[in-house]
C-alpha positions as a printed Julia matrix, in Angstrom:
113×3 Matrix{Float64}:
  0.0    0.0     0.0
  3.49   2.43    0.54
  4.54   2.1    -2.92
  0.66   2.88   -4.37
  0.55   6.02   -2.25
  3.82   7.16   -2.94
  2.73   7.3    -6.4
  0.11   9.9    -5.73
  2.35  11.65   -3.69
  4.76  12.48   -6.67
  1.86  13.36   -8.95
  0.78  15.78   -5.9
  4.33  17.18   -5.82
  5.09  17.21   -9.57
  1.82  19.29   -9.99
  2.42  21.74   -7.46
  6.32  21.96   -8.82
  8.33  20.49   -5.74
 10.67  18.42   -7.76
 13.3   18.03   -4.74
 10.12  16.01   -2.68
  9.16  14.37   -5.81
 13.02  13.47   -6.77
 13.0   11.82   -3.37
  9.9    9.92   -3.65
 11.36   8.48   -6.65
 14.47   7.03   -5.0
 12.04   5.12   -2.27
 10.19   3.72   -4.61
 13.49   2.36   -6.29
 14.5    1.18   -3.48
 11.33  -0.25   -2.37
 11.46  -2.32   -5.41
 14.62  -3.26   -5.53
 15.22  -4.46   -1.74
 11.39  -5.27   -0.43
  9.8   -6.56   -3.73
 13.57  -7.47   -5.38
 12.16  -6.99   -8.92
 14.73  -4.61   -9.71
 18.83  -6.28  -11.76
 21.94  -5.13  -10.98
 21.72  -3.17  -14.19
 19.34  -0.95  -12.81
 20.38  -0.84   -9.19
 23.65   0.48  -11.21
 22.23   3.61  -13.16
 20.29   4.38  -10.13
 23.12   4.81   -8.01
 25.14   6.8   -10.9
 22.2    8.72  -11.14
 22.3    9.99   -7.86
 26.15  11.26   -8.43
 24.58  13.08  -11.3
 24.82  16.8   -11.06
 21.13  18.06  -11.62
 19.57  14.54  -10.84
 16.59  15.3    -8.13
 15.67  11.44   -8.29
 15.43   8.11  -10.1
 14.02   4.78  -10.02
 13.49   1.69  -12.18
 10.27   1.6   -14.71
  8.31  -1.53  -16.21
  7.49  -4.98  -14.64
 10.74  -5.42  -13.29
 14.27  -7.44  -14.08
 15.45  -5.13  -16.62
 13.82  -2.69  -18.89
 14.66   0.98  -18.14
 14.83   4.1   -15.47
 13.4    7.27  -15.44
 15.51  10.17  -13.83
 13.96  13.41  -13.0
 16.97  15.8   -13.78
 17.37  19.55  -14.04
 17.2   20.64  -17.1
 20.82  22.51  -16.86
 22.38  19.59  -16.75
 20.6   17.65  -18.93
 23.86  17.27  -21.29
 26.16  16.48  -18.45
 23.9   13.93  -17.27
 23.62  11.61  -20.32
 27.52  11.72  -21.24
 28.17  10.83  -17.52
 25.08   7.98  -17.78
 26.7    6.75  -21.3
 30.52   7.01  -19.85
 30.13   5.29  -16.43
 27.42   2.1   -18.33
 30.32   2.34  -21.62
 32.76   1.72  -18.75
 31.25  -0.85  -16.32
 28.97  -2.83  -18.4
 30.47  -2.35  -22.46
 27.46  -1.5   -23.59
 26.19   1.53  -25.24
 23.55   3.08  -22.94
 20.09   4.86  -25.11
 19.14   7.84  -23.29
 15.87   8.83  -24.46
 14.7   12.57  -23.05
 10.91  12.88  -22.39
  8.84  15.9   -20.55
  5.83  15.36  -18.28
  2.78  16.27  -19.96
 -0.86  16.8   -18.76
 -1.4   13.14  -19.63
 -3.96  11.86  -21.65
 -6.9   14.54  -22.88
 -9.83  14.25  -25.3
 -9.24  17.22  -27.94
């Protein structure tokens, strides 16, 4: 029931613009997933914790149904350029892969126009 109402608790601080609470929230719920459900790889765990060495990173955390797929990173968007080449470097470097970085905005969601 922690992880479903920390969900509404970011939309509540993403809509009222506190990104540093919001940032926050996000790191629980990786963490959450990755130690109390353990649906999370060390893959992810990985550019979580980089993340959070990221200059302009206010929080991340892992997205999909778990053992791989992708994060999302809520980062400034100063340092939007520093933080993929410091993503790409430190995944080029620890795994040998090339890392995709794909930048997306939040949005009002889903509207009939």
């Amino acid at each position: 029931m922690e992880d479903n109402l920390r969900v509404y608790a970011v939309g509540e601080m993403l809509f009222i613009d506190n990104l540093e609470v919001a940032g926050g929230l996000l790191n629980k719920a990786h963490e959450s997933l990755s130690e109390d459900y353990e649906v999370s790889c060390k893959e992810l765990d990985f550019l979580v914790k980089m993340a959070s060495k990221a200059k302009g990173v206010l929080g991340s955390r892992m997205m999909g149904g778990g053992f791989g797929g992708c994060t999302i990173n809520l980062v400034q968007k100063a340092h939007l350029t520093d933080f993929e080449t410091f993503m790409k470097v430190a995944y080029q470097k620890e795994y040998d892969i090339d890392l995709p970085i794909y930048m997306v905005s939040l949005t009002d969601g889903v509207r009939l126009v």
